[in-house]
PyMOL Python script that loads the backbone (N, CA, C, O; Angstrom):
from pymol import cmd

cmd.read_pdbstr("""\
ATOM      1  N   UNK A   1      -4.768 -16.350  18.427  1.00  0.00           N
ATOM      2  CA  UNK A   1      -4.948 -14.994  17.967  1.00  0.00           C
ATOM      3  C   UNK A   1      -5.981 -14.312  18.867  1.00  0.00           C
ATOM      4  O   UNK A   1      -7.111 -14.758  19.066  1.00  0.00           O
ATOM      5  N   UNK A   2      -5.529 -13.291  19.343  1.00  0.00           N
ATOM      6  CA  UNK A   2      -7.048 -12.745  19.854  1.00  0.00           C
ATOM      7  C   UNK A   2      -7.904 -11.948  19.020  1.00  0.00           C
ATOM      8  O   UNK A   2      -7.876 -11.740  17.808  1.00  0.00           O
ATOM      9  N   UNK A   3      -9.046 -11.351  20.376  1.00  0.00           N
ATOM     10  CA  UNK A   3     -10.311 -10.880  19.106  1.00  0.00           C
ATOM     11  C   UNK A   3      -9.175  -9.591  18.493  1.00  0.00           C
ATOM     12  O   UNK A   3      -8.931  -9.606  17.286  1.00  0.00           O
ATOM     13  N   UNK A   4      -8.507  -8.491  19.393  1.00  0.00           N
ATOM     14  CA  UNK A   4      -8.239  -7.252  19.001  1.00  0.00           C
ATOM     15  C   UNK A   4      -7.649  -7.312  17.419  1.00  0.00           C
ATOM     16  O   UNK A   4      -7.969  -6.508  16.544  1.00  0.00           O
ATOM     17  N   UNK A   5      -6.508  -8.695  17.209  1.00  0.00           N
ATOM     18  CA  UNK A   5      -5.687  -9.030  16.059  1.00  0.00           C
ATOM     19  C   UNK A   5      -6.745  -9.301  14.923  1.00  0.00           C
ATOM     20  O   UNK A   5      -6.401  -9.501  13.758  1.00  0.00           O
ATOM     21  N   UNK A   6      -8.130  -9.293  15.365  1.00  0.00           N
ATOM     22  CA  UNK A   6      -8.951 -10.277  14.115  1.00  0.00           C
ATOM     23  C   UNK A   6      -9.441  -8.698  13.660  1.00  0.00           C
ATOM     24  O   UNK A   6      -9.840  -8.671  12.496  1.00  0.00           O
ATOM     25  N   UNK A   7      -9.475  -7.598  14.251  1.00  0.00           N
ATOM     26  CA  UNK A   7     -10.467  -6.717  14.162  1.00  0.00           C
ATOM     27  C   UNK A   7     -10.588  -6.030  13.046  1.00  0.00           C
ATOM     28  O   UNK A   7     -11.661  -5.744  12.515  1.00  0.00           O
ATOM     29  N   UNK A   8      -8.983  -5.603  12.465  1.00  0.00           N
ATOM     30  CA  UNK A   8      -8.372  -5.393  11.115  1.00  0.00           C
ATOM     31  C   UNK A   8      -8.653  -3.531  11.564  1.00  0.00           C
ATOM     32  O   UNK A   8      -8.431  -3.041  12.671  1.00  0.00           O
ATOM     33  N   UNK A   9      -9.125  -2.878  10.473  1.00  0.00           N
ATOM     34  CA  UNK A   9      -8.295  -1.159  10.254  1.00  0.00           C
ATOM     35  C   UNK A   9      -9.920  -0.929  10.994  1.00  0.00           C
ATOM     36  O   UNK A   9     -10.732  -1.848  11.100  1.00  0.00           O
ATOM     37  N   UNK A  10     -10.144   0.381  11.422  1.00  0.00           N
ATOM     38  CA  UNK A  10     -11.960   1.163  11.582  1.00  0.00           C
ATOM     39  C   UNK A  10     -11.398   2.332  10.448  1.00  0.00           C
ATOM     40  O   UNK A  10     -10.316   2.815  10.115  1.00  0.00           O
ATOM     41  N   UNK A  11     -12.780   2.457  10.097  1.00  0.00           N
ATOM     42  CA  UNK A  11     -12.652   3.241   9.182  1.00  0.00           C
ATOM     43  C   UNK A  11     -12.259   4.686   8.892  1.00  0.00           C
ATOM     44  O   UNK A  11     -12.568   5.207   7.820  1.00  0.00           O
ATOM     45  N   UNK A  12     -11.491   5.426   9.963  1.00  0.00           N
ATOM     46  CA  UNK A  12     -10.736   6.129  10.100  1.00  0.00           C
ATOM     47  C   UNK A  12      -9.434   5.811   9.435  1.00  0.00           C
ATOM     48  O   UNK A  12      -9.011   6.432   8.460  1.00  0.00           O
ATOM     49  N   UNK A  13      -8.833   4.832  10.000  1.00  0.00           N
ATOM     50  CA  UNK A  13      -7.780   4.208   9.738  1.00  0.00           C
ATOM     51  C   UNK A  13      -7.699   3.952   7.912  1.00  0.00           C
ATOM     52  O   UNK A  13      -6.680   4.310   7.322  1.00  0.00           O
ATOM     53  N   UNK A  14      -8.571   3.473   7.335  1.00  0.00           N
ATOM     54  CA  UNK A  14      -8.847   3.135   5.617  1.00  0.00           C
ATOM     55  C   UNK A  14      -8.849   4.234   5.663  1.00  0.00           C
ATOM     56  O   UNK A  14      -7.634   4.432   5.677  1.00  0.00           O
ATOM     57  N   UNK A  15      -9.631   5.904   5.730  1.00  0.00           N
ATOM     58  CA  UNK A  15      -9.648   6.862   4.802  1.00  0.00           C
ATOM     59  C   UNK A  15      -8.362   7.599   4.594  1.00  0.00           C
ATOM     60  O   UNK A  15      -7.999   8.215   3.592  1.00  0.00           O
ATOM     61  N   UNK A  16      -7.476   7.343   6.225  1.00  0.00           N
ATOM     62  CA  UNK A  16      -6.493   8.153   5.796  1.00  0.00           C
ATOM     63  C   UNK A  16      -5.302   7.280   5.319  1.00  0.00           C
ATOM     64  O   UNK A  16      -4.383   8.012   4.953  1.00  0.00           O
ATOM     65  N   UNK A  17      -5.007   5.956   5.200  1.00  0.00           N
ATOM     66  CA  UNK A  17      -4.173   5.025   3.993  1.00  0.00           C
ATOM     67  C   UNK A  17      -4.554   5.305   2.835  1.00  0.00           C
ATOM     68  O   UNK A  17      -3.605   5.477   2.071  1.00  0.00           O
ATOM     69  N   UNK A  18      -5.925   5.469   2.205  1.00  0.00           N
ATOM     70  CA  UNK A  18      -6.132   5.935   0.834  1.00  0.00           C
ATOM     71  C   UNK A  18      -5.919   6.564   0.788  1.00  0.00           C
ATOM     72  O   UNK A  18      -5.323   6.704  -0.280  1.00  0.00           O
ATOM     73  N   UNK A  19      -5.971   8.154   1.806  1.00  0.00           N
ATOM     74  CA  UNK A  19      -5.200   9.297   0.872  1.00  0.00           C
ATOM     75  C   UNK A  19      -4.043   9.317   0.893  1.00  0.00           C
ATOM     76  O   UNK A  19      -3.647   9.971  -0.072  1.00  0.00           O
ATOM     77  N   UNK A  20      -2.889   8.782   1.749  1.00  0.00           N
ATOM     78  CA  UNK A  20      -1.612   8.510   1.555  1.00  0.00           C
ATOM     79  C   UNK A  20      -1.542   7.618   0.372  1.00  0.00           C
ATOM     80  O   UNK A  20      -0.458   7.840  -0.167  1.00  0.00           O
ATOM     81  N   UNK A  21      -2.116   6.828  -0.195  1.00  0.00           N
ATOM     82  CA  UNK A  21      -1.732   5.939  -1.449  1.00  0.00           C
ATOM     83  C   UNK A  21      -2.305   6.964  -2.655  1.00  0.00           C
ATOM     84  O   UNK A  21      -1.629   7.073  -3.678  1.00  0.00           O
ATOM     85  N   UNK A  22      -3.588   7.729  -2.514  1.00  0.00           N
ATOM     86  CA  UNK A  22      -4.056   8.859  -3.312  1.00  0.00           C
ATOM     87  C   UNK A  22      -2.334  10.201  -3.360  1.00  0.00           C
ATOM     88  O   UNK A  22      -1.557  10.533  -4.256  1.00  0.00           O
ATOM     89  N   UNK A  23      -2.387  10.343  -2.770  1.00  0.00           N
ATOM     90  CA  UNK A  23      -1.431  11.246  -2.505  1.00  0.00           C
ATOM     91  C   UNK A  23      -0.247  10.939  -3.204  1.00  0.00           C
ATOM     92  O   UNK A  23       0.344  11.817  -3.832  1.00  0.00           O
ATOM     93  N   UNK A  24       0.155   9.777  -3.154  1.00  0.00           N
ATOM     94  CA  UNK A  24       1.441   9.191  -3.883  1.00  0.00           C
ATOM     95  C   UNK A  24       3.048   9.588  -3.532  1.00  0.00           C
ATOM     96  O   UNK A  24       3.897   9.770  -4.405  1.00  0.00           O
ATOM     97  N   UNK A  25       3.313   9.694  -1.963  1.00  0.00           N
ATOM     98  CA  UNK A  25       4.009  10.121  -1.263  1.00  0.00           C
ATOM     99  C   UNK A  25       3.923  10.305   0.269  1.00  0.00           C
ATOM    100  O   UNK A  25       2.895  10.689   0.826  1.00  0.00           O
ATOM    101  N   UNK A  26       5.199   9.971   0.982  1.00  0.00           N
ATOM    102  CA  UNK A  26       4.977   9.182   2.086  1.00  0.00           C
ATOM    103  C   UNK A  26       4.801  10.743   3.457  1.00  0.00           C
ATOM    104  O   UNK A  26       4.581  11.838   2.939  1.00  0.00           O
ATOM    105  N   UNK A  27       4.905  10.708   4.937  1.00  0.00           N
ATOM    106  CA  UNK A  27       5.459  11.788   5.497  1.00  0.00           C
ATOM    107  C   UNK A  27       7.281  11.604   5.522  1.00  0.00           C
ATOM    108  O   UNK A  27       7.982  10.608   5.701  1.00  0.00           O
ATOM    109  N   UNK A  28       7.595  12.937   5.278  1.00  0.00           N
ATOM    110  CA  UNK A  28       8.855  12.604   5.741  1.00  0.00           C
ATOM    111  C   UNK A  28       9.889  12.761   3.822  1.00  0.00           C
ATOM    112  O   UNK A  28      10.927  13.386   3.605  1.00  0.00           O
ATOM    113  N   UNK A  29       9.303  12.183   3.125  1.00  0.00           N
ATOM    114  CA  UNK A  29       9.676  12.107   2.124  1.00  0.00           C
ATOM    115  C   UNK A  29       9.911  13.882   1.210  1.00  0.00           C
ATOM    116  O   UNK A  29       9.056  14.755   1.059  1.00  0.00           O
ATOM    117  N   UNK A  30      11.209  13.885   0.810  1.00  0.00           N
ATOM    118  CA  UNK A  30      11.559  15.114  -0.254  1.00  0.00           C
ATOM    119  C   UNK A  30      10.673  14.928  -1.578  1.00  0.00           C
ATOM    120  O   UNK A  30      10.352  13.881  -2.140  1.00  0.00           O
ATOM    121  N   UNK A  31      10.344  16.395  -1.940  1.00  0.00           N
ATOM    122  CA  UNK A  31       9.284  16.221  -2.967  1.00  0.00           C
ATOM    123  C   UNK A  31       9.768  17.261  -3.747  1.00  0.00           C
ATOM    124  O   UNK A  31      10.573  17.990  -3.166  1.00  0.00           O
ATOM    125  N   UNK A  32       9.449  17.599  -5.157  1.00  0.00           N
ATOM    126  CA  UNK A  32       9.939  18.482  -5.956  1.00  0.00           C
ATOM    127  C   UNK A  32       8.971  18.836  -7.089  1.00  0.00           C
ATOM    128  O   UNK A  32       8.719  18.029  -7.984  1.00  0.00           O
ATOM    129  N   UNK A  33       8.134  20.752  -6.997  1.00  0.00           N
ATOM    130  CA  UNK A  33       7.256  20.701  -7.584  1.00  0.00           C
ATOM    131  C   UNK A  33       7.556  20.410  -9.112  1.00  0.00           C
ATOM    132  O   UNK A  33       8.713  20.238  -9.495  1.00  0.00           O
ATOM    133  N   UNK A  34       6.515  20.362  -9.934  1.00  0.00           N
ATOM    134  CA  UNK A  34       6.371  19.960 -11.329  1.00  0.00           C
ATOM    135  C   UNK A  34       6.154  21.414 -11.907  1.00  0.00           C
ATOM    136  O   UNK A  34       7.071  21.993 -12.490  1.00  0.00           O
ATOM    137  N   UNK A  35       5.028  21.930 -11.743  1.00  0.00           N
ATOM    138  CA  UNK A  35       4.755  22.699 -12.454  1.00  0.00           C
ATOM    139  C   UNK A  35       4.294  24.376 -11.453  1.00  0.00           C
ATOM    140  O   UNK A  35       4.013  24.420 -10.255  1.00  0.00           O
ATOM    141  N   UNK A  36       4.357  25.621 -12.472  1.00  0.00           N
ATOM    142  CA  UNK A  36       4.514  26.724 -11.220  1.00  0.00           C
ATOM    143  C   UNK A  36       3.317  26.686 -10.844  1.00  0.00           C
ATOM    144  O   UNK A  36       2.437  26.095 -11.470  1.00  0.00           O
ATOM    145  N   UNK A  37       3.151  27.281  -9.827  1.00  0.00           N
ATOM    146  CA  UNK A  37       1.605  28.014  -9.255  1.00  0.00           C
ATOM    147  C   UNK A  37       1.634  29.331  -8.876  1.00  0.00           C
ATOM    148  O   UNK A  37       1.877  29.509  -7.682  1.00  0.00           O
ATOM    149  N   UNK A  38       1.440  30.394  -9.613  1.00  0.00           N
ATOM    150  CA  UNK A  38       1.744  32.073  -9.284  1.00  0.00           C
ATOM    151  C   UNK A  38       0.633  32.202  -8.402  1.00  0.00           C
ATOM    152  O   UNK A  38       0.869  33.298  -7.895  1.00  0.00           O
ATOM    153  N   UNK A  39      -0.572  31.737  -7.819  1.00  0.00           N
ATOM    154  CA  UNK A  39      -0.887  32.109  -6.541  1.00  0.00           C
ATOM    155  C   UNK A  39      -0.465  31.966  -5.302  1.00  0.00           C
ATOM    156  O   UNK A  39      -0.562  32.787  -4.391  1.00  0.00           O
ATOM    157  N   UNK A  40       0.189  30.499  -5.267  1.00  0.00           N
ATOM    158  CA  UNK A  40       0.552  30.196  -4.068  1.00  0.00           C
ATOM    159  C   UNK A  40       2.291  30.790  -4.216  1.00  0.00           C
ATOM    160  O   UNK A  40       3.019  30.632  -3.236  1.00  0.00           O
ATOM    161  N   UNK A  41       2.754  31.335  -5.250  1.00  0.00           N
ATOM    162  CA  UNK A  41       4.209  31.674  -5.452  1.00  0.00           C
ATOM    163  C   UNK A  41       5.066  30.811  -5.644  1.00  0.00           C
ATOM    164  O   UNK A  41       6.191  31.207  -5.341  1.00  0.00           O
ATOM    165  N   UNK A  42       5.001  29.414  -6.162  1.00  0.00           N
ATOM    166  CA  UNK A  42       5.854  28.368  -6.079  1.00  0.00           C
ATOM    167  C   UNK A  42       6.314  28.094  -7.374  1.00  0.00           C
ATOM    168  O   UNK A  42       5.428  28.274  -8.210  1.00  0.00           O
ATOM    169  N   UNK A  43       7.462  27.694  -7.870  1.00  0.00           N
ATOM    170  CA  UNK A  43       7.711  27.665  -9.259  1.00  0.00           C
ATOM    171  C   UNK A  43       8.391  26.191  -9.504  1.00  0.00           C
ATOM    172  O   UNK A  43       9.092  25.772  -8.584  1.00  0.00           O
ATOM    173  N   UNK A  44       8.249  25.419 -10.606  1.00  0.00           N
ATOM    174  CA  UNK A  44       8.557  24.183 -11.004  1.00  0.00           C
ATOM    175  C   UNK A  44      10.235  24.121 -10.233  1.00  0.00           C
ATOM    176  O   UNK A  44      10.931  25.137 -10.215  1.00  0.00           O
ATOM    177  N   UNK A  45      10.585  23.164  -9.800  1.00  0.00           N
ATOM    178  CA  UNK A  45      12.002  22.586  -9.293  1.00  0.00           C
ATOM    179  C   UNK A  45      12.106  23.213  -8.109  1.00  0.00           C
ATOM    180  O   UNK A  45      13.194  23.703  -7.809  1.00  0.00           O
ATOM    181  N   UNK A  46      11.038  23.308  -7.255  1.00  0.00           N
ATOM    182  CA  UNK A  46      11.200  23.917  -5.878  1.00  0.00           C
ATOM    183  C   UNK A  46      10.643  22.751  -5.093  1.00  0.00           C
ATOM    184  O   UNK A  46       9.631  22.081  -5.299  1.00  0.00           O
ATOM    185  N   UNK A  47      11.853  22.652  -3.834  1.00  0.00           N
ATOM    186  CA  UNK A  47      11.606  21.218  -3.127  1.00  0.00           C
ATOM    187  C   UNK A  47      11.438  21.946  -1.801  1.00  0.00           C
ATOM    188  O   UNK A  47      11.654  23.085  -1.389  1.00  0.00           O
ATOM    189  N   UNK A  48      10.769  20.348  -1.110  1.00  0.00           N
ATOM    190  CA  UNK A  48      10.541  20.348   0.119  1.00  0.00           C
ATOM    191  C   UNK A  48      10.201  19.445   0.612  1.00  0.00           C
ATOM    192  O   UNK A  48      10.073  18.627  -0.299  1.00  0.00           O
ATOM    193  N   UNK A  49       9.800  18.740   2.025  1.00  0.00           N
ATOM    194  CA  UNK A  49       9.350  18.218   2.324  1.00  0.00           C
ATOM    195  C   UNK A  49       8.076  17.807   3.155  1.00  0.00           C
ATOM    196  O   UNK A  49       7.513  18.586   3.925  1.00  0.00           O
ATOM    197  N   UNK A  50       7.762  16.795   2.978  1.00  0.00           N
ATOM    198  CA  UNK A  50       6.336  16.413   3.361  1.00  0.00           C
ATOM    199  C   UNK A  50       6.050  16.138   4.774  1.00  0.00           C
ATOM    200  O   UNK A  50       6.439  15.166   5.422  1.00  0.00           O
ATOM    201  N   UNK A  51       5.364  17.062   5.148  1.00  0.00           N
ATOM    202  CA  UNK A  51       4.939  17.127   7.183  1.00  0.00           C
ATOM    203  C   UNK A  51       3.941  16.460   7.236  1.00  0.00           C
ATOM    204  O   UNK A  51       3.760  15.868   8.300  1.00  0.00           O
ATOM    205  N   UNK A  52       2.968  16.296   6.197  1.00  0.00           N
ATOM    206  CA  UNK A  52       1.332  16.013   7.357  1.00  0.00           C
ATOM    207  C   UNK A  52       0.527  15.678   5.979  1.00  0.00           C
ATOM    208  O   UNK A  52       0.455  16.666   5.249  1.00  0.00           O
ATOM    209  N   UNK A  53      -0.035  14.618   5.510  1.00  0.00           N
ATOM    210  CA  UNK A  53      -1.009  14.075   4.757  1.00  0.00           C
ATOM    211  C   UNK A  53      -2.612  13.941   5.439  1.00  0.00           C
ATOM    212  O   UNK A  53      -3.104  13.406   6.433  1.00  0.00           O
ATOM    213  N   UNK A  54      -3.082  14.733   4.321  1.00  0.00           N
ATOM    214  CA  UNK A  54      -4.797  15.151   5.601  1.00  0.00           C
ATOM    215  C   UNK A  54      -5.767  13.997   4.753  1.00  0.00           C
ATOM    216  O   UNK A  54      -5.604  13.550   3.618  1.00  0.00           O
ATOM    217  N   UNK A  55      -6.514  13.792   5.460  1.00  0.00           N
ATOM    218  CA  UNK A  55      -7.654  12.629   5.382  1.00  0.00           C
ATOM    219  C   UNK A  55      -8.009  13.016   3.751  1.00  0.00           C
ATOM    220  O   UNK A  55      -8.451  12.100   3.057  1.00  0.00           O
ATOM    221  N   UNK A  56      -7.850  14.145   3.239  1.00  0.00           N
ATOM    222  CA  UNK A  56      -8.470  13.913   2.065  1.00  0.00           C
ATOM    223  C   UNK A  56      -7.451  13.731   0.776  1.00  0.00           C
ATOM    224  O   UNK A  56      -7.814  13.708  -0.400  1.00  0.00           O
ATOM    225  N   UNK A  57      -6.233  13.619   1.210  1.00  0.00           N
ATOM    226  CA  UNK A  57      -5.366  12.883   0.200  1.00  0.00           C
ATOM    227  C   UNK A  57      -4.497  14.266  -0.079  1.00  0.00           C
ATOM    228  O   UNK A  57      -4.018  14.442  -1.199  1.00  0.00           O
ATOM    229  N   UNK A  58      -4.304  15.261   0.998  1.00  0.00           N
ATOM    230  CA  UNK A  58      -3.883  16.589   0.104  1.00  0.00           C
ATOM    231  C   UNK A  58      -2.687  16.649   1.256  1.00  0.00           C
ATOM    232  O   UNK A  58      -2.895  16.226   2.393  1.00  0.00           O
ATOM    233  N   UNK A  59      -1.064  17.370   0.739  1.00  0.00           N
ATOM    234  CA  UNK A  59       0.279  17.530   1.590  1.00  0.00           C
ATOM    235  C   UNK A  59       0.347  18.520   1.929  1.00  0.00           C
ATOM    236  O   UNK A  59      -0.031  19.472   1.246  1.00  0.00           O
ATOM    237  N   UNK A  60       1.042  18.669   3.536  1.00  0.00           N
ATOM    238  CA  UNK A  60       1.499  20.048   3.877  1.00  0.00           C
ATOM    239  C   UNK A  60       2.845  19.432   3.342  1.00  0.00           C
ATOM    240  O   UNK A  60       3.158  18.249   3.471  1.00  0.00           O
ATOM    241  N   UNK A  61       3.438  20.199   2.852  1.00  0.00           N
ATOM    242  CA  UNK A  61       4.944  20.788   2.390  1.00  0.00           C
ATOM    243  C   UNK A  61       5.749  21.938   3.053  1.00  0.00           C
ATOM    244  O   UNK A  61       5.651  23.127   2.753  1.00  0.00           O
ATOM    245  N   UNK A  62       6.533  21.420   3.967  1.00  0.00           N
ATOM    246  CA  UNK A  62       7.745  22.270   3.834  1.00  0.00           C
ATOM    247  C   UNK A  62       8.508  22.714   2.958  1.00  0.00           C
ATOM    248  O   UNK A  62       9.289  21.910   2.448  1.00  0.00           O
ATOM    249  N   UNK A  63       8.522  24.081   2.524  1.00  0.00           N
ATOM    250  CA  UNK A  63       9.481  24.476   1.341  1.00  0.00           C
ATOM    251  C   UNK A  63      10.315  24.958   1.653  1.00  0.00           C
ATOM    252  O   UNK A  63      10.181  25.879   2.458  1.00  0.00           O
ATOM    253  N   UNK A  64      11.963  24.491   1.052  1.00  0.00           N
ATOM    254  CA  UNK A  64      12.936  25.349   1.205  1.00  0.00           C
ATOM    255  C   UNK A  64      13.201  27.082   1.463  1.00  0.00           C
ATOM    256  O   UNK A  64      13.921  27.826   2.128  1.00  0.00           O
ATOM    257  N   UNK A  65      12.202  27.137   0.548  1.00  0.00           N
ATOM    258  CA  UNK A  65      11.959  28.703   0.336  1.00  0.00           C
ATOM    259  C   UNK A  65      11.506  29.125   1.804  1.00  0.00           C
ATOM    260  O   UNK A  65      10.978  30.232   1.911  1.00  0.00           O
ATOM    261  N   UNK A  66      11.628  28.521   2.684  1.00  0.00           N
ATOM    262  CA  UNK A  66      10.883  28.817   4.417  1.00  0.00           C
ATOM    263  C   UNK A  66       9.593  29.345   4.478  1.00  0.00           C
ATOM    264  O   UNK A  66       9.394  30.452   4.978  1.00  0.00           O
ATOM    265  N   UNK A  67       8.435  28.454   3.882  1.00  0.00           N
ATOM    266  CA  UNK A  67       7.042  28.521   4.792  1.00  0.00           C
ATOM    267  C   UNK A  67       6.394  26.933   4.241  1.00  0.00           C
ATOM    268  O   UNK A  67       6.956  26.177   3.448  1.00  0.00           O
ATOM    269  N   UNK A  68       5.333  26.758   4.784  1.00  0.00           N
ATOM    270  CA  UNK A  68       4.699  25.431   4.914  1.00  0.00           C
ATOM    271  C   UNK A  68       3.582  25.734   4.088  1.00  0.00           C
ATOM    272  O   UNK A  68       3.262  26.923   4.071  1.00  0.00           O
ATOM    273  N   UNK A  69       2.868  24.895   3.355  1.00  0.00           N
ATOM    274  CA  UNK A  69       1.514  24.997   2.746  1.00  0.00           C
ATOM    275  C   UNK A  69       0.711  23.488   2.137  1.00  0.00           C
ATOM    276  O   UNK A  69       1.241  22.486   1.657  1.00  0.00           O
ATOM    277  N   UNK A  70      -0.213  23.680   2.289  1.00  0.00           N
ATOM    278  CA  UNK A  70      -1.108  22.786   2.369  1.00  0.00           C
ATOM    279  C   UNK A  70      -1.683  22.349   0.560  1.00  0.00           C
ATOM    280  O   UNK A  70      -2.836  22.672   0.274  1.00  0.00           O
ATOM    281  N   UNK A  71      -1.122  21.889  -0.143  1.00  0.00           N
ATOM    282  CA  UNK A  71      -1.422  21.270  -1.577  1.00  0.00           C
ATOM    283  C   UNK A  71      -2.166  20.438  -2.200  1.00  0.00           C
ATOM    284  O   UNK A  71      -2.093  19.401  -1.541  1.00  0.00           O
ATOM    285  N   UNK A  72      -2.911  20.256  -3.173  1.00  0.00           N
ATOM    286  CA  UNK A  72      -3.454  18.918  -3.591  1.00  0.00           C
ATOM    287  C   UNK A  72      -2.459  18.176  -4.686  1.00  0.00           C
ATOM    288  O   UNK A  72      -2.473  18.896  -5.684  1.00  0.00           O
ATOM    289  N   UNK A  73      -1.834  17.343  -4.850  1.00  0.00           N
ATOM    290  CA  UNK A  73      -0.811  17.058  -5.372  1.00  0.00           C
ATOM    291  C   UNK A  73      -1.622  16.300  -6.578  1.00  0.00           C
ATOM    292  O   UNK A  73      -0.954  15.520  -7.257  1.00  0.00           O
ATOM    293  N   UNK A  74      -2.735  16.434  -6.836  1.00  0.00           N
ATOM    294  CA  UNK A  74      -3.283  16.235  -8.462  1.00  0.00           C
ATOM    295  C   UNK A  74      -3.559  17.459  -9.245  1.00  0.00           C
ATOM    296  O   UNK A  74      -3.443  17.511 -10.470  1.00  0.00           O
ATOM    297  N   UNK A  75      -3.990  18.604  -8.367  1.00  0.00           N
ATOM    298  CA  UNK A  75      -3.483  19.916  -9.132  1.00  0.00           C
ATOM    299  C   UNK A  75      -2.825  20.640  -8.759  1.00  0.00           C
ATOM    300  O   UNK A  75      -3.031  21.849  -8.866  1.00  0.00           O
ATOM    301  N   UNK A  76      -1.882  20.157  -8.237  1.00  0.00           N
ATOM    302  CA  UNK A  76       0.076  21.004  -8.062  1.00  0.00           C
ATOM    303  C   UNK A  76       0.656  19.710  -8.019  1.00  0.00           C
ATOM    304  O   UNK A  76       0.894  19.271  -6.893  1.00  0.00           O
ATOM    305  N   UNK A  77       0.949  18.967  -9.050  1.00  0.00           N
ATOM    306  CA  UNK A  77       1.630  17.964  -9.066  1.00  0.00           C
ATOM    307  C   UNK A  77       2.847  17.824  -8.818  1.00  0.00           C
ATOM    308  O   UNK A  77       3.495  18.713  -9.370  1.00  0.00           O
ATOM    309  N   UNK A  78       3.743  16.804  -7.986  1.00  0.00           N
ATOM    310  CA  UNK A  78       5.035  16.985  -7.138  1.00  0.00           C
ATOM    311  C   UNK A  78       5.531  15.678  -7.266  1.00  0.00           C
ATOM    312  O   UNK A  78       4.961  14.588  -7.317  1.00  0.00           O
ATOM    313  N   UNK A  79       6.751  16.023  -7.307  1.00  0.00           N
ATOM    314  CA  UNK A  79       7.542  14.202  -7.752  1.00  0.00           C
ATOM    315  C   UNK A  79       8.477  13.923  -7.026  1.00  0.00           C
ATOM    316  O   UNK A  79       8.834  14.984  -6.514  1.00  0.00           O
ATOM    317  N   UNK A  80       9.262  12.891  -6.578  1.00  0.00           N
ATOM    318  CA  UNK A  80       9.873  12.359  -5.471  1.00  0.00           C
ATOM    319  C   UNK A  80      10.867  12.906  -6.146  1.00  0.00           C
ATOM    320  O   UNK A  80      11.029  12.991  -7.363  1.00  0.00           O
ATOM    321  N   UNK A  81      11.852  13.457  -4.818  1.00  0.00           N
ATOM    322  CA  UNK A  81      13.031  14.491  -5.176  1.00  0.00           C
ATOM    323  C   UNK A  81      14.247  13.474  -4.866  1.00  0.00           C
ATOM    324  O   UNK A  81      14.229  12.624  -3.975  1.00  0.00           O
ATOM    325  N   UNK A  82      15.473  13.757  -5.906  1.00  0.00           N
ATOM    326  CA  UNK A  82      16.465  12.814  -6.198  1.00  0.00           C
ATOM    327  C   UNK A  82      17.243  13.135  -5.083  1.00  0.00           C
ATOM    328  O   UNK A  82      18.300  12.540  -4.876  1.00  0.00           O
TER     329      UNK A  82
END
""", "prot")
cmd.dss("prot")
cmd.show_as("cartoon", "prot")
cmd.util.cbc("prot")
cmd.orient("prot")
């Protein structure tokens, strides 16, 4: 084994796996909101998909509706789309 294989994650690497496991959804993956949000204009059963998970556990979303936005998916909660 060498040393590089022994070295395991730096801690860059851990903060942004926890917020992908915080997050509870992968990149790439269809998502479908839960509940509305009249600021950001989004209303329950509106899908999209997931571009970019940021270090602090929060999704950019592509929405059908054609624009992108940046969410915390513990208060705009979003569920894996069938």
């Amino acid at each position: 084994m060498s040393r590089r294989d022994k070295k395991g994650m730096d801690a860059y690497g851990a903060r942004l796996l926890a917020a992908r496991i915080r997050a509870g959804v992968a990149i790439g993956q269809s998502v479908e909101l839960v509940g509305d949000d009249a600021i950001a204009g989004l209303h329950a059963g509106d899908r999209g998909v997931v571009r970019e998970i940021s270090d602090e556990g929060n999704i950019v979303v592509a929405w059908e509706r054609g624009f992108s936005l940046e969410i915390d998916p513990v208060a705009m909660p979003v569920r894996r789309a069938a």
